[in-house]
C-alpha positions as CSV (number, residue, x, y, z in Angstrom):
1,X,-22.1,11.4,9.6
2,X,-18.5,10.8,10.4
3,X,-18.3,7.9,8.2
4,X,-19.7,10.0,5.7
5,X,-17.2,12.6,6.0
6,X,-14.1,10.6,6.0
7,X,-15.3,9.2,3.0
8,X,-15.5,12.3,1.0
9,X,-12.2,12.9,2.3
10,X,-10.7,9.7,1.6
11,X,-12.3,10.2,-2.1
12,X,-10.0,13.5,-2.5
13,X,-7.0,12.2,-0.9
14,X,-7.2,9.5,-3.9
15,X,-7.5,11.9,-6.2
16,X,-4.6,13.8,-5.4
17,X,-2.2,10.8,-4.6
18,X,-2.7,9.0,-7.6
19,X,-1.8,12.2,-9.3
20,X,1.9,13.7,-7.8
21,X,0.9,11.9,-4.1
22,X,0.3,13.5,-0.4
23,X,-3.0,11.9,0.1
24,X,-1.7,11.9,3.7
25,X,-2.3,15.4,3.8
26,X,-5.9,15.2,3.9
27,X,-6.8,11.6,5.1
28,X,-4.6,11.4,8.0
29,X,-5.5,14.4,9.8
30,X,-9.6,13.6,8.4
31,X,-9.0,10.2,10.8
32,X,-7.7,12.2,13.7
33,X,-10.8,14.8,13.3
34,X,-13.8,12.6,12.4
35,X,-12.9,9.3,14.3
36,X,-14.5,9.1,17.7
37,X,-12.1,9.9,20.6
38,X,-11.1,6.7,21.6
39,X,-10.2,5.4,18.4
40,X,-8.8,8.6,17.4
41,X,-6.7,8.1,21.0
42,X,-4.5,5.0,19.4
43,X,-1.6,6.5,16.8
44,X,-1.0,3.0,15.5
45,X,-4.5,2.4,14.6
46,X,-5.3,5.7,12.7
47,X,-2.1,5.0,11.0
48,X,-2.9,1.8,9.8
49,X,-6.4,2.3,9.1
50,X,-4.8,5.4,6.8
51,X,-2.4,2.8,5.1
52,X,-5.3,0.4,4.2
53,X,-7.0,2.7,2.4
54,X,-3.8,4.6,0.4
55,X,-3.4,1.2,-0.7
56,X,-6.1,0.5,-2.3
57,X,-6.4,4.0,-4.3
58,X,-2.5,3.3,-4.9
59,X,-3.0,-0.1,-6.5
60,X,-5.5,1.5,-9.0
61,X,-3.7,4.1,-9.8
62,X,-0.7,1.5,-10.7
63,X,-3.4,-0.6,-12.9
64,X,-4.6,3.0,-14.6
65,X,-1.1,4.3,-15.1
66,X,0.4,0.8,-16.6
67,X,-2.2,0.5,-19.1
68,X,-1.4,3.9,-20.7
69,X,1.7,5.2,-19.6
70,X,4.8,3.6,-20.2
71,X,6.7,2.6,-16.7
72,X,10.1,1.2,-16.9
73,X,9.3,-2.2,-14.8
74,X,12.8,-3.7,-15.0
75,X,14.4,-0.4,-13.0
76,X,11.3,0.3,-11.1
77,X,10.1,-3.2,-10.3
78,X,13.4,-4.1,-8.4
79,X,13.4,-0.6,-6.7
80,X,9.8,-1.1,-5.5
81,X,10.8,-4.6,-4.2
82,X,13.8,-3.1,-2.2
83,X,11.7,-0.3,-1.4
84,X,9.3,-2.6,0.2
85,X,11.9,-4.4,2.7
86,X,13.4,-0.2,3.6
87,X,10.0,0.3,4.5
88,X,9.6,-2.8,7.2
89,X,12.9,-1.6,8.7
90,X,12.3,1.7,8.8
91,X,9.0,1.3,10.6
92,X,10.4,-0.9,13.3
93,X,13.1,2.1,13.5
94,X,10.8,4.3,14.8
95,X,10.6,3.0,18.9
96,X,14.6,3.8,18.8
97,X,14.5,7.0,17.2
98,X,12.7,10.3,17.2
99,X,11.1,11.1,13.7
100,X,10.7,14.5,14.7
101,X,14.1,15.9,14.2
102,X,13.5,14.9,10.3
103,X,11.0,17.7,9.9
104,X,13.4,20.5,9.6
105,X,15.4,18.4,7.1
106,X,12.2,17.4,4.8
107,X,11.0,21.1,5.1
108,X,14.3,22.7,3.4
109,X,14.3,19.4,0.9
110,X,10.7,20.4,-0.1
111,X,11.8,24.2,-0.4
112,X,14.6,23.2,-2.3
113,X,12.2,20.8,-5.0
114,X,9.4,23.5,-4.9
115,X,12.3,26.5,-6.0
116,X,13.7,24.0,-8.4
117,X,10.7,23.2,-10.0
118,X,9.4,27.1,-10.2
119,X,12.8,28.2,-11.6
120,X,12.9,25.5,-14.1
121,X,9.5,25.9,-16.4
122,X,10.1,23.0,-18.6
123,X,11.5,20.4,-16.0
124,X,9.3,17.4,-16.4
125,X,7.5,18.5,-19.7
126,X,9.6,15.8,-22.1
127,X,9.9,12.9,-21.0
128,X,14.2,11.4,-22.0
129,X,15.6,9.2,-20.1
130,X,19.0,9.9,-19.6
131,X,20.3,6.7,-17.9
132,X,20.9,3.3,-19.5
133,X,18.7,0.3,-17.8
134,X,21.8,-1.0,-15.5
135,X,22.3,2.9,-14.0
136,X,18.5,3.2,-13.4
137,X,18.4,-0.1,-12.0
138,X,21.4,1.0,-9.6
139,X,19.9,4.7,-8.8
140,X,16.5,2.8,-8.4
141,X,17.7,0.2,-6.0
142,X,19.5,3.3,-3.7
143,X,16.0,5.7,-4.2
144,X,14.0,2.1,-3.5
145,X,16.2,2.1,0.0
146,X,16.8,5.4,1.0
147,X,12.7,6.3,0.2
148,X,11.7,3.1,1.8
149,X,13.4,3.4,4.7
150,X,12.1,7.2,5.2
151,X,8.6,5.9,4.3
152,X,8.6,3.5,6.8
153,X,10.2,5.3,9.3
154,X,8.3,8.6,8.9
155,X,6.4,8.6,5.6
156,X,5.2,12.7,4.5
157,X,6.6,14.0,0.9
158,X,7.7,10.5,-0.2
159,X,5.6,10.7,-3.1
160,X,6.7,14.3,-4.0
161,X,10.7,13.5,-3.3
162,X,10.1,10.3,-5.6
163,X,8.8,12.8,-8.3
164,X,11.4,14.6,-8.4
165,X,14.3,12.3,-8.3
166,X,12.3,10.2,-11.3
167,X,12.2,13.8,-13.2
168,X,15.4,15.1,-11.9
169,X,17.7,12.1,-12.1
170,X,16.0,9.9,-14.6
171,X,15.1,11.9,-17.0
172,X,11.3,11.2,-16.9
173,X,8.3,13.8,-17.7
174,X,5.6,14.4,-14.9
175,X,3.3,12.1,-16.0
176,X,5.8,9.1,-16.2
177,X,7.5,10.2,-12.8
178,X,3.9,9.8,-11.1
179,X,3.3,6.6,-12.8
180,X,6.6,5.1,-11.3
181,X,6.2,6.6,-7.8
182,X,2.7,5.2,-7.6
183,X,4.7,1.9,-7.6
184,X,7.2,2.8,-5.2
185,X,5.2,3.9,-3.0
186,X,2.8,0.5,-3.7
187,X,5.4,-0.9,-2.0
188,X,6.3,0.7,0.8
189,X,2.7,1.1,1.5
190,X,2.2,-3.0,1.1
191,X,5.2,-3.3,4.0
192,X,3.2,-1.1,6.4
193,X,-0.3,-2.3,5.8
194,X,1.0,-6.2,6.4
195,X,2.6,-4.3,9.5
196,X,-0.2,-2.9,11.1
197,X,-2.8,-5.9,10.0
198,X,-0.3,-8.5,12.0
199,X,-0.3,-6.5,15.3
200,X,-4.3,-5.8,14.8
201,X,-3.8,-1.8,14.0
202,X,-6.9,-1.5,11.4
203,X,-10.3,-0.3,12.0
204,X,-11.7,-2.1,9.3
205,X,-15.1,-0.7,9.8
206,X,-13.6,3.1,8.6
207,X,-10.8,1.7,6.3
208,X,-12.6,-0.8,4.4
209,X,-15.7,2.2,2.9
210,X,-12.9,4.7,2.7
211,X,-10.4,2.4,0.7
212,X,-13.6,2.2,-2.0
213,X,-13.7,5.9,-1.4
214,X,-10.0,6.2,-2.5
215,X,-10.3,3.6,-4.9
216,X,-13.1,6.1,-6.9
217,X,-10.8,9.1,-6.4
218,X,-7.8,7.6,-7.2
219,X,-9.4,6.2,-10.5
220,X,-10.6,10.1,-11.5
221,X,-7.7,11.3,-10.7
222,X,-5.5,8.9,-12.9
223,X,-8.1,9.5,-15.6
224,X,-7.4,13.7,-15.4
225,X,-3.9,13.2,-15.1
226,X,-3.4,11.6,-18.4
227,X,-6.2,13.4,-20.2
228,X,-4.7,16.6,-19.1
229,X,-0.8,16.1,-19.3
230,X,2.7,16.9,-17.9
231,X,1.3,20.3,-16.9
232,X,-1.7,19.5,-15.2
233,X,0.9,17.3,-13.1
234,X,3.0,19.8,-12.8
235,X,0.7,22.7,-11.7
236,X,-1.0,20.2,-8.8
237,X,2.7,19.0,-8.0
238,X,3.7,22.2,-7.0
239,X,0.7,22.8,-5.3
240,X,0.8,20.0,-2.8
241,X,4.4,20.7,-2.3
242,X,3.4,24.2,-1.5
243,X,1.0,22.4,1.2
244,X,3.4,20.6,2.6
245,X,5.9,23.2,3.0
246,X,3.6,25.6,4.7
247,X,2.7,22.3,7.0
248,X,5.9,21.4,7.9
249,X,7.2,25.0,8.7
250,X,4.3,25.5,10.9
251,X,5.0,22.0,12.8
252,X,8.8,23.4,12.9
253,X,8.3,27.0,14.4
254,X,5.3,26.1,16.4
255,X,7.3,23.8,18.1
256,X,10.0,26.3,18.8
């Protein structure tokens, strides 16, 4: 029954991260929940049981959104590559730091993007690049570093932040934006998974049934993203960043 439920889980966390991302939302706390105790007991395990299936719903999502949607390989491709690297670092960061003091920081960058986006009712809905392909390729390597390294090191909103820097900075509509952060965070997913698989931090018996689950959900959701358009996006965007806000600020005051 557990196995069923983290499923159905997994299956919804596809579908909203192939869309504007924060699948983490819902499968990582499902694996704390549903997993018995003493699996549930070791961080490393839940976490890279979690990436193993992101991956795999991720990975479809790229195939879904490169068939139809125009991404920009030769910015984004070298950006996801540096992106990947960030990430390895940033994960082997984490024994000689405390993550936790970056929550009150990614709460008032998520306020900030969520006020942004409200105030501005056409940000996203044409796509225009404004960059030539050397200044993406520079922005994208610095976003590919900067996003990495935070994804590695502590990991929830990357997809949303990506969004919005390919929306704000680039230039790109919603749909486009998605399509080129599902490759970023590809990446920086990849890094971890290879992390966690060397030091033997996957339950494969959960991961491998809810990485098909993702798979499936990740596939509708690509399908309803580009059959409904930039505002679809946009509406479900703003709605998971609402999510997170209202997660982090309860993680910050609690704790105070």
């Amino acid at each position: 029954m557990d196995l069923l439920l983290l499923c159905l889980l997994a299956l919804l966390a596809g579908f909203i991260d192939s869309v504007v991302g924060g699948g983490g939302l819902i499968q990582l706390p499902a694996l704390f929940l549903f997993l018995p105790a003493p699996l549930a007991a070791s961080i490393p395990a839940v976490l890279g049981t979690n990436k193993l299936s992101s991956i795999c719903g991720t990975g479809m999502a790229v195939v879904q959104y490169a068939r139809r949607v125009p991404i920009r390989w030769r910015s984004i491709l070298p950006a996801g590559l540096i992106a990947f690297v960030f990430s390895f670092l940033g994960a082997q960061t984490v024994s000689l730091l405390n993550a936790q003091v970056l929550k009150p920081l990614v709460l008032g960058l998520l306020v900030l993007v969520a006020l942004y986006t409200f105030a501005n009712k056409d940000l996203g809905n044409l796509h225009a690049p404004r960059l030539t392909l050397q200044r993406e390729r520079q922005f994208g390597l610095l976003i590919g570093m900067a996003i990495g390294f935070y994804d590695g090191f502590f990991g929830p909103g990357t997809g949303s932040l990506l969004m919005f820097l390919f929306i704000g900075l680039f230039g790109f509509d919603f749909l486009t934006a998605s399509a080129s952060a599902r490759v970023i965070n590809f990446a920086t997913n990849l890094s971890a998974v290879l992390y966690f698989a060397a030091t033997d931090n996957i339950l494969y018996r959960y991961a491998l049934p809810m990485a098909a689950c993702n798979v499936l959900g990740s596939l509708l959701g690509t399908r309803l993203a580009m059959l409904k358009g930039n505002r679809f996006v946009r509406a479900l965007f703003l709605v998971v960043v609402s999510a997170m806000i209202l997660r982090f600020a309860w993680e910050v005051f609690a704790a105070n």
